[in-house]
N, C-alpha and C positions, 0 to 999 in steps of 0.2 A: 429802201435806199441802201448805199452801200458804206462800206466804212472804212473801204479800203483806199487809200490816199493816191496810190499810183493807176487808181482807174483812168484817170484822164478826164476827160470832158463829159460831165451827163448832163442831158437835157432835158427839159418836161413841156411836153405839149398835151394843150385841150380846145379843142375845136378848133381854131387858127390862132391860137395863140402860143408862144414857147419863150419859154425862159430858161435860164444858165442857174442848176444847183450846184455842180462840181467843177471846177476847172478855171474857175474867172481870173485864174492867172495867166488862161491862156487867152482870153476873151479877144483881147488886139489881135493876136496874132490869129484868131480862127476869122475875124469878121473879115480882115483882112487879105487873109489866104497867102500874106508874104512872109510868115515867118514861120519857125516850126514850132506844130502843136501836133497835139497825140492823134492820133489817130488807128482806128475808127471813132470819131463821135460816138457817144449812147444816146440814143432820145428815148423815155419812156410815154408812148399815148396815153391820154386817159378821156376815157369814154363821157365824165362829165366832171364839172369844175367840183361837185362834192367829192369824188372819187382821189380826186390828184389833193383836194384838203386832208383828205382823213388819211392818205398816206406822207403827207410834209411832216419832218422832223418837228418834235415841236418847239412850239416856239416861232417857227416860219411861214411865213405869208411869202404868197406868189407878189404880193405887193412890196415884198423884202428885197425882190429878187431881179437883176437884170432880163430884158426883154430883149427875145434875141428877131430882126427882122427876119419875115417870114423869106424874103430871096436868099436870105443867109442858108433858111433850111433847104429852098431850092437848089439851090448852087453845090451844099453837099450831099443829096440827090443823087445830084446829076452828076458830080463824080464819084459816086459809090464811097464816101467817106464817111457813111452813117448807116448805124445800126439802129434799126426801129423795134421796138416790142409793145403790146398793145397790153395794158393794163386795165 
């Protein structure tokens, strides 16, 4: 992860699921796409739900953490507003 504050928005996905570690202050204004938020998004994939545990800060659970709907990730997709890397 990172630890740098002005990243902007990371996201964590595994298998169809994705949630918001960095940025939930942008969260309204990303779900909603009317206001401004950083961009590019980050999403990091992770190959399996162990994989994305043993890399959470500790202390954090994915059950800690907002769940971002999967059209959300569609939507930034489809306008090229998200950086994927596969972990």
């Amino acid at each position: 992860m990172t630890n740098d504050k002005e990243s902007g928005i990371l996201l964590l996905a595994c298998d169809d699921s994705y949630w918001i570690l960095e940025g939930e202050d942008y969260l309204s204004a990303m779900l909603s796409d009317e206001e401004y938020y950083p961009k590019p998004v980050r999403m990091i994939n992770y190959q399996s739900s162990y994989d994305l545990q043993i890399d959470l800060p500790e202390g954090i659970f994915t059950g800690n953490l907002w769940g971002i709907n999967p059209l959300i990730i569609e939507r930034l997709r489809r306008l090229k507003d998200i950086i994927e890397e596969q972990k």
